[in-house]
C-alpha positions as CSV (number, residue, x, y, z in Angstrom):
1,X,123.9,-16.0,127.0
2,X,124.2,-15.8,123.5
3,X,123.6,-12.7,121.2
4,X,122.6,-12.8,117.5
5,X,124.4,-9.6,115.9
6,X,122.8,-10.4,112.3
7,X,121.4,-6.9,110.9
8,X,118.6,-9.4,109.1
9,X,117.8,-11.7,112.2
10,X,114.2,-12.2,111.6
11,X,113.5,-11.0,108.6
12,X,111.3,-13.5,107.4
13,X,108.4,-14.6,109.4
14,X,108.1,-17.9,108.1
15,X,111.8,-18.2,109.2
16,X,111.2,-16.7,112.7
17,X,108.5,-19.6,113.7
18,X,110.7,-22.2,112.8
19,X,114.0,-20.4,114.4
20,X,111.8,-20.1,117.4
21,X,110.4,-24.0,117.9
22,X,113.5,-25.6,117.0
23,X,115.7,-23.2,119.1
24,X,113.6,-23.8,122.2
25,X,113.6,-27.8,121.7
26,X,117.5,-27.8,120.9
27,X,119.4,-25.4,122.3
28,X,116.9,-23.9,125.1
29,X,119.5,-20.9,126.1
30,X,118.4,-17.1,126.7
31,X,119.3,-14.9,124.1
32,X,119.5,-11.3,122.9
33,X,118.9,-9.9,119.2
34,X,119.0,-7.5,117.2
35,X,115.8,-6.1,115.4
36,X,114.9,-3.5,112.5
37,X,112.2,-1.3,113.5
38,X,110.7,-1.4,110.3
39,X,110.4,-5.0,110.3
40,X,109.5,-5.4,113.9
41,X,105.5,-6.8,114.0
42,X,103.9,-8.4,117.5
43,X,103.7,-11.6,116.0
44,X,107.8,-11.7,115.7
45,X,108.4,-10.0,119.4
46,X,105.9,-13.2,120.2
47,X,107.9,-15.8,118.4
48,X,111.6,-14.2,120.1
49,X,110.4,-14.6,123.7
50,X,108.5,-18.2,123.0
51,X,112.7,-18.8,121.7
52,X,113.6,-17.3,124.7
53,X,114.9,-13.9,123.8
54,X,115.3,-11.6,126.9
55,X,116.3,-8.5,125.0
56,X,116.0,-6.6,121.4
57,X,118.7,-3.8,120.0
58,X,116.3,-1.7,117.6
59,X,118.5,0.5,115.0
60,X,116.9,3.9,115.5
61,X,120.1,4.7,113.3
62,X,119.7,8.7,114.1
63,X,116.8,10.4,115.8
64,X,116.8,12.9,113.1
65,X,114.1,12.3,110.3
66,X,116.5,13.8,107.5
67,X,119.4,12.2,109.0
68,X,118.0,8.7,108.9
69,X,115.7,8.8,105.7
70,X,117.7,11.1,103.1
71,X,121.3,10.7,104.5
72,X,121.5,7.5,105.7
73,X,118.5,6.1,103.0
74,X,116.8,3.9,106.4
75,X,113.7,4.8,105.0
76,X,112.3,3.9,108.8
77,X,109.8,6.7,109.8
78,X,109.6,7.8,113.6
79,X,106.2,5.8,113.9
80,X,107.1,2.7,113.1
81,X,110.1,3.0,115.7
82,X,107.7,3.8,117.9
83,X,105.6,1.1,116.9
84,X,108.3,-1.2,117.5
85,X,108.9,0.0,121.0
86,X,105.5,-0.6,121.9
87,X,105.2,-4.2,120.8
88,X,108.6,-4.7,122.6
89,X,106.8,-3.3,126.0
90,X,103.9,-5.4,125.6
């Protein structure tokens, strides 16, 4: 199993599609990720398990809204974490 710590693993869309083709032709192993919940869309939870990803870390970073967005500056608002759990359900 192999497990991609990178805090900017699929950043980029067009990245992601080709990440996901050539990683199923070559290397063809299940692997785990890390994702930001901002950044999360269905398209890119689409493209991880065609890759073969069989599991997502999403950095909720604190449950608290003034925590995360003025302490920490995540700027990620409780929707789109929950956004991003839904599209990892699916």
């Amino acid at each position: 199993v192999i497990y991609f710590q990178d805090d900017t693993f699929g950043v980029d869309i067009n990245w992601m599609e080709e990440f996901s083709k050539k990683y199923k032709e070559s290397i063809n192993l299940s692997f785990h990720c890390n994702q930001r919940a901002d950044l999360l869309t269905e398209r890119k939870v689409g493209l991880l398990k065609e890759a073969g990803c069989f599991g997502v870390s999403v950095a909720v970073e604190a449950a608290n809204d003034y925590l995360r967005n003025r302490i920490l500056e995540k700027n990620i608002t409780k929707e789109q974490i929950l956004q991003a759990i839904k599209f990892l359900k699916k």
